[in-house]
C-alpha positions in Angstrom: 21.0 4.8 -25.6 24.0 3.5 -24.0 24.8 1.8 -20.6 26.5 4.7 -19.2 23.5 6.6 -20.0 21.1 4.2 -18.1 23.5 4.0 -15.2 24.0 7.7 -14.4 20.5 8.7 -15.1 19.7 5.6 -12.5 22.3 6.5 -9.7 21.2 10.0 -9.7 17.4 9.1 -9.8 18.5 7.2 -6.8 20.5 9.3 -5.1 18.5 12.2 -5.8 15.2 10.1 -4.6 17.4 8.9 -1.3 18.5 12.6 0.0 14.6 13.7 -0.5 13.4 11.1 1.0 16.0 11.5 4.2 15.7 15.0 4.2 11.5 14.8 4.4 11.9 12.1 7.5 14.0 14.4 9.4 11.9 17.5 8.3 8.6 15.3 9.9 10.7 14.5 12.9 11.5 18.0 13.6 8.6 19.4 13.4 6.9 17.0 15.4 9.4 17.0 18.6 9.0 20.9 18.2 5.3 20.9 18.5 5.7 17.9 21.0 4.7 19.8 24.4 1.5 22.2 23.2 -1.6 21.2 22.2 -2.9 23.4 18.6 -5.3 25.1 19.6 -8.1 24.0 17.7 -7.9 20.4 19.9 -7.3 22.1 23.4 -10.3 21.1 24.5 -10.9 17.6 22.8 -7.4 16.2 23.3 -4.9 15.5 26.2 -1.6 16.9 26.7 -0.4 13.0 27.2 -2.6 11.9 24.3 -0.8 14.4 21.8 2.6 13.5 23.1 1.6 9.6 22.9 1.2 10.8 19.3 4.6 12.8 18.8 6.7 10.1 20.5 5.0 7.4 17.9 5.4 9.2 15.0 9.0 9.9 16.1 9.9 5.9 16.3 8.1 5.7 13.4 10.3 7.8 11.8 13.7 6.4 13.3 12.7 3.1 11.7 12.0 4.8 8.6 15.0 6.5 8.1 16.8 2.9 8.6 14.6 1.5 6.2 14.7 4.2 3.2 18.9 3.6 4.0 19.2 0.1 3.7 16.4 -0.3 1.1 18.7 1.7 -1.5 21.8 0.3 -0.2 19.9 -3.1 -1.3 18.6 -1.7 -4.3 22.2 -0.8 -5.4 23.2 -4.1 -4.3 20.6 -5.7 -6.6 21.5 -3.7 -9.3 25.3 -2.1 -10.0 27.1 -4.3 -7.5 25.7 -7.2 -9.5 23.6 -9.0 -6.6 20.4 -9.9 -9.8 23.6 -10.8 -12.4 25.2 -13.8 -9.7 21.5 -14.6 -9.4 20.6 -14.7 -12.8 23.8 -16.7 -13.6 23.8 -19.4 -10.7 20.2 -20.4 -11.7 20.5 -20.1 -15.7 23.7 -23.0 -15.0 21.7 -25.1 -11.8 18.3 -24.9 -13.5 18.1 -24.1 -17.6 20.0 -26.9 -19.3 17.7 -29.7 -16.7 14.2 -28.1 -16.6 14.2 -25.5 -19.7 13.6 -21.9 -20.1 10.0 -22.0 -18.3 11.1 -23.1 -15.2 14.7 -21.4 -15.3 12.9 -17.4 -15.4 10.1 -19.0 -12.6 13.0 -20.0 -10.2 14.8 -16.3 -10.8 11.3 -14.6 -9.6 10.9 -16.6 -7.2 14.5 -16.8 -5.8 14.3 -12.7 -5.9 10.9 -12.7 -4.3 12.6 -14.9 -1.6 15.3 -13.3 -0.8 14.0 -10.0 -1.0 11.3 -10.9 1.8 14.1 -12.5 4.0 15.9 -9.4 3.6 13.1 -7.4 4.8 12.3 -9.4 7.6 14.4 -8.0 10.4 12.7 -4.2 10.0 9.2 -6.1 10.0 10.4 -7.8 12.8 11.5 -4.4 14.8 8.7 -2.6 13.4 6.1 -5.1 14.7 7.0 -6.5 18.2 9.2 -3.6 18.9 7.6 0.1 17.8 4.0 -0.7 17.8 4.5 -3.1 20.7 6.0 -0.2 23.1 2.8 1.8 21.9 0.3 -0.4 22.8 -0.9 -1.4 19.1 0.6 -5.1 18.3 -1.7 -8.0 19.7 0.4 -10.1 17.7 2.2 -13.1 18.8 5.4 -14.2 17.2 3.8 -17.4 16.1 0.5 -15.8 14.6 3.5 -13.3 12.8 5.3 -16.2 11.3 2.0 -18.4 10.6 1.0 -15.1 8.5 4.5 -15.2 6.5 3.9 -18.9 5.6 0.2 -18.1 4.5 1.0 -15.1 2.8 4.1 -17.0 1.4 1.7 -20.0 0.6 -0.7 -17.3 -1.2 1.6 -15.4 -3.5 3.4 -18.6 -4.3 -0.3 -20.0 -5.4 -1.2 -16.9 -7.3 1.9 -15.6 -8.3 3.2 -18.2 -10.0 1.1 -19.0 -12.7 0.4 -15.8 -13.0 4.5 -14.9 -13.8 4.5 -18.2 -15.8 1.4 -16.9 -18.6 2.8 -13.4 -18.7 6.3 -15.1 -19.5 5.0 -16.9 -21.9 3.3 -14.2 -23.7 6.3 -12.2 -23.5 7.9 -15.2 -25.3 5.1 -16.1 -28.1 3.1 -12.4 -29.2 6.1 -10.7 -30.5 6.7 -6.9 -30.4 3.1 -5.8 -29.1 3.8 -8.7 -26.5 3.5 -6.0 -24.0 -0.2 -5.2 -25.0 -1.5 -8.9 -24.4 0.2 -9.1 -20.9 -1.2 -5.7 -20.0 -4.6 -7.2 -20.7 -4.0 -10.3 -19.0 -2.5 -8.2 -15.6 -5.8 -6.7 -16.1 -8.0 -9.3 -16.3 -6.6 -11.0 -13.1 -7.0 -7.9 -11.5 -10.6 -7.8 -11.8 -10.8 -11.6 -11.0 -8.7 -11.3 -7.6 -11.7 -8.2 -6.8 -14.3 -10.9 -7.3 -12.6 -13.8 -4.9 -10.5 -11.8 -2.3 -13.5 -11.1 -0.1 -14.2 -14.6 0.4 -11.4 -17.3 -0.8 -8.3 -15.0 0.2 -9.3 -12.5 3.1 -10.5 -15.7 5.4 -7.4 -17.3 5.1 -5.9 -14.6 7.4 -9.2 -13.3 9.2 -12.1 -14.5 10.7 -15.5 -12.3 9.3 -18.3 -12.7 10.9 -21.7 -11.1 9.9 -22.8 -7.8 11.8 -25.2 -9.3 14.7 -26.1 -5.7 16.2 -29.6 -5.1 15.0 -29.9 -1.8 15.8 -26.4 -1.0 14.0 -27.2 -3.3 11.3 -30.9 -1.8 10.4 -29.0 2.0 10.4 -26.3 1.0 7.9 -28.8 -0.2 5.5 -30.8 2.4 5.8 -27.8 4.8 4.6 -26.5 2.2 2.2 -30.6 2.6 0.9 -30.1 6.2 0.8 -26.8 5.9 -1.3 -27.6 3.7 -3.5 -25.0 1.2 -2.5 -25.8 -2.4 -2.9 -23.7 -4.8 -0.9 -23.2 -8.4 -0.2 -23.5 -8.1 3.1 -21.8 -6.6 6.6 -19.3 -8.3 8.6 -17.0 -8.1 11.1 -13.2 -9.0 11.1 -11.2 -9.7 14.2 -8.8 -6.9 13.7 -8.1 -6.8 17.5 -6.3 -10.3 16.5 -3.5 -8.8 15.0 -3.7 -5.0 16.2 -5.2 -2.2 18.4 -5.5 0.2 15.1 -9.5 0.2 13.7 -10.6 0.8 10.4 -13.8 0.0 8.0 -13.7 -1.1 4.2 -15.7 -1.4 1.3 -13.9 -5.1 -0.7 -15.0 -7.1 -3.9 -16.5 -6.0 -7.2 -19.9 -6.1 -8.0 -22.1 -8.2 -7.0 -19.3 -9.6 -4.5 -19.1 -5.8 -2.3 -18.8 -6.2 1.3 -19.0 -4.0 3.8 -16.4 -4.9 6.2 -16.3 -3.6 10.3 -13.1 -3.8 12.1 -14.0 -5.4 15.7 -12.3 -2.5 17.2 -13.7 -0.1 15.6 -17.1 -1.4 16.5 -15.8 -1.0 20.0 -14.1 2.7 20.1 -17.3 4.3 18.3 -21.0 5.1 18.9 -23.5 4.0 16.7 -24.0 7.8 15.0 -20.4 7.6 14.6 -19.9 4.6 12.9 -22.6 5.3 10.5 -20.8 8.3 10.0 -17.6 6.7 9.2 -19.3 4.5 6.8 -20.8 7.8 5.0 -17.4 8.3 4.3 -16.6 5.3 2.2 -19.7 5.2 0.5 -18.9 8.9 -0.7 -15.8 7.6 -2.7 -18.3 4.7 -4.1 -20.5 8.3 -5.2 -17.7 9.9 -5.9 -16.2 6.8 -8.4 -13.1 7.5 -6.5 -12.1 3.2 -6.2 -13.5 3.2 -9.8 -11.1 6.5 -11.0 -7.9 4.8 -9.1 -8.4 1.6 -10.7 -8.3 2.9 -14.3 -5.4 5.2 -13.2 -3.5 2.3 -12.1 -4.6 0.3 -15.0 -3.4 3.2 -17.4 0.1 3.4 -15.9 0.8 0.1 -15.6 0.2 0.4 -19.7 2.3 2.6 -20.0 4.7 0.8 -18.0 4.5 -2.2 -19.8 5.1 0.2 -23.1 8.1 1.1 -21.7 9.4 -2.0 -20.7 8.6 -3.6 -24.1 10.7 -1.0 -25.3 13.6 -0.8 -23.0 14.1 -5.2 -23.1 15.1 -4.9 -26.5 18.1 -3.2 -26.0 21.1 -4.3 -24.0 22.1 -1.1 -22.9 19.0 -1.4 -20.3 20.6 -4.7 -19.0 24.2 -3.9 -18.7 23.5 0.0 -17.6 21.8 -1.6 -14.4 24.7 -4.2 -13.8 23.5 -7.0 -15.4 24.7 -9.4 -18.5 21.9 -10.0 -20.8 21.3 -13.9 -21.6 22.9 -15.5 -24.7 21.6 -18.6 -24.7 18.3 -18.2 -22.6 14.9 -15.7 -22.6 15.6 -12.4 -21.1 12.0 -11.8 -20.1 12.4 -12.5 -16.5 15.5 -10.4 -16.0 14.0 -7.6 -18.1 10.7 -8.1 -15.2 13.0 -8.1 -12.0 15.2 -5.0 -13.7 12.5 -2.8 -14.2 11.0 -3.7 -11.0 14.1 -2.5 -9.5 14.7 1.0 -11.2 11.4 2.0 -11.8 10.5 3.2 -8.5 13.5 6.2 -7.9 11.8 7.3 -10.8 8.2 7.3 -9.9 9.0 8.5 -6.4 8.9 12.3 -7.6 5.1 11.6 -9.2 4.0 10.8 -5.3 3.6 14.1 -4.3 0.5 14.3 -7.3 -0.6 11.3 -6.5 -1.1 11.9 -2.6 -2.7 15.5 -4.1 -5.4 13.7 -5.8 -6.0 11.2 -2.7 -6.1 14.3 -0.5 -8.9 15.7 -2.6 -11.0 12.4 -2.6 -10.9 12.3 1.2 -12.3 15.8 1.1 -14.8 15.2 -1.3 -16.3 11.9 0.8 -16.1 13.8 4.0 -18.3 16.6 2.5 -21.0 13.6 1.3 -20.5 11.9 4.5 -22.0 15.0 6.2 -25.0 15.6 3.7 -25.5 11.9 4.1 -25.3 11.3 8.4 -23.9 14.0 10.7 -20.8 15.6 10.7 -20.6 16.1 14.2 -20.4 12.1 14.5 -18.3 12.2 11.8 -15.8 14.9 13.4 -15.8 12.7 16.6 -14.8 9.5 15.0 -11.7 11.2 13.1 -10.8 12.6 16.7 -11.1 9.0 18.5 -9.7 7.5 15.7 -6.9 10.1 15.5 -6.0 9.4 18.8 -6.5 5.7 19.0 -4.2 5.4 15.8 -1.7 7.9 18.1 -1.6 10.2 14.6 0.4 13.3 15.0 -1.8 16.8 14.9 1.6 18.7 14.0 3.1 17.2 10.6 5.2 19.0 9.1 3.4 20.9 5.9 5.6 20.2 3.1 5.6 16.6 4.3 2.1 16.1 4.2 2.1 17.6 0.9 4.6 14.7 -0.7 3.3 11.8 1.1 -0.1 12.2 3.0 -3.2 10.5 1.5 -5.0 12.2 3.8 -5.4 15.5 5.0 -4.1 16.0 8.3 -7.0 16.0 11.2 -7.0 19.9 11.7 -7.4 20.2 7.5 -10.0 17.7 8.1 -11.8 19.0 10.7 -11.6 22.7 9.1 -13.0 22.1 5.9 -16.1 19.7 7.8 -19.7 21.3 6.5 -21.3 21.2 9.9 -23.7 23.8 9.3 -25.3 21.7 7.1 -25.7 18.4 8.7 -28.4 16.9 11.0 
């Protein structure tokens, strides 16, 4: 393999992956503002003409900002990579930082200095996306101090975690030899299934407020289903979603014994009783289904392979100089060979997405199907529809769109493929 080799094959991944992605967006966009002024007919009588254009204009800022975004976030990605943006990096800290602190602490500062600067560079969209697109639509309740107070936590968070995280698999990169790859897998695995266990309760409160379900009534019916599943959880709770944003949701978090059930204020607020039982059906069937359990172990396979592929790839310099950067002489590569592969991985992967969202698709199909033998689907049906039009979700996406990116099936597929016949 030589560098030329990994740069072309690279460029065109990412050109290739950039006119797709461009060509999708404005695909979406089109087909949206075309089916702007008529409500389908399967929602004439369940949804307004204003509600279904609230919809189309949203989706159509959404996907202004998105075709900014997917622009600049390969014109950084190049920048990073060929123009030599990771190889001034890499070279300013291995001279400030190696020869006073050692190896250790020079690869921590070049993850850290990416992650950095890579956030900072992301801000401004964030920024726009937050207090300018969901704020004209009604969905940000966030101020710009509760914004930055999350960037500092979150910062805070990732530094806490992160860190000594990047600093054991470094290490085992640098001590286990040619299988090194194998032990960091299991390590990346292991504190994976340890950040299940305390998320619900050290991580999730640092940026939420939960408070346990206090409507009886509610309370007693979800138990009763959760009984009727089989589902064992820690308890139910409530999160002040409305803190942040006008979008509801529920969630099953933790592992184990440390499962939650967790209610988003405002969805607690939008729904009926029937309905949010329903909606809870829903998550429970991918619990019946092993759906969270079958993602996991994809993920956990892929990032195997991954890892296989990187131990592979670090060992030759072609890698490093084909993606614009100077192997080390005189210092560890294992950082650099991280941040590299970071980087050109994903113009790869983007072309597995459409299988991927496939296989979501499917799972949402399957635990709308149990959530109707389990509670009724005409409660179910209901909450997708006030849920579909609180979250101001398009019912016109364009199909070959859907196809590549949706994770779940758009509200008329949905709706369609409901068992109703065969609910209470």
């Amino acid at each position: 393999m030589s560098s030329s080799v990994v740069t072309a094959a690279f460029a065109a991944a990412l050109l290739l992956s950039l006119v797709v992605k461009l060509w999708l967006a404005t695909r979406q966009m089109r087909h949206v503002a075309l089916h702007r002024d008529a409500v389908p007919a399967a929602f004439a009588e369940t949804v307004t003409l204003d509600a279904h254009r609230r919809a189309a204009d949203y989706t159509l800022a959404k996907g202004r900002l998105g075709l900014v975004s997917t622009a600049f976030g390969s014109a950084v990605l190049l920048a990073w990579t060929l123009l030599g943006g990771l190889d001034l990096l890499n070279e300013t800290l291995r001279e400030a930082v190696l020869p006073r602190y050692g190896a250790m602490a020079y690869q921590l500062a070049l993850l850290a200095a990416f992650t950095l600067i890579g956030s900072l560079v992301e801000l401004p969209l964030e920024w726009y996306a937050t207090f300018r697109v969901e704020q004209r639509f009604g969905f940000n309740r966030m101020s710009l101090g509760l914004w930055l107070a999350d960037l500092v936590k979150g910062a805070a968070v990732g530094a806490v975690i992160g860190l000594p995280l990047a600093a054991l698999v470094l290490w085992i990169m640098g001590a286990s030899g040619g299988l090194w790859w194998l032990w960091a897998w299991g390590a990346w695995v292991a504190f994976n299934l340890v950040l299940l266990v305390v998320y619900p309760t050290l991580i999730a409160p640092i940026f939420n407020k939960f408070e346990p379900l206090s409507d009886d009534s509610l309370k007693a019916r979800v138990q009763a289903l959760m009984q009727r599943c089989g589902f064992a959880a820690q308890g139910l709770f409530v999160m002040d979603g409305s803190r942040r944003s006008a979008h509801a949701n529920a969630y099953f978090t933790g592992l184990g014994a440390a499962k939650r059930v967790v209610f988003f204020d405002t969805l607690l607020a939008r729904l009926t009783p029937g309905e949010v039982e329903a909606v809870l059906a829903h998550e429970l069937g991918h619990f019946k289904h092993r759906h969270v359990l079958k993602r996991i172990v994809g993920i956990f396979a892929f990032s195997l392979a991954g890892l296989a592929l990187l131990g592979w790839l670090a060992k030759n310099p072609a890698f490093y100089a084909g993606l614009g950067v100077a192997p080390n002489l005189d210092a560890p590569n294992d950082a650099l060979a991280l941040l590299l592969f970071m980087l050109a991985l994903p113009p790869f992967t983007f072309f597995v997405s459409p299988l991927m969202a496939h296989f979501s698709r499917r799972h949402e199909f399957e635990a709308d199907a149990y959530a109707c033998a389990q509670a009724n689907g005409r409660d179910l049906a209901s909450a997708l529809l006030k849920l579909q039009e609180d979250n101001a979700a398009t019912l016109t996406p364009d199909p070959l769109y859907v196809r590549f990116y949706y994770s779940h099936p758009p509200a008329s597929e949905r709706l369609a493929a409901l068992p109703l016949a065969a609910t209470a």
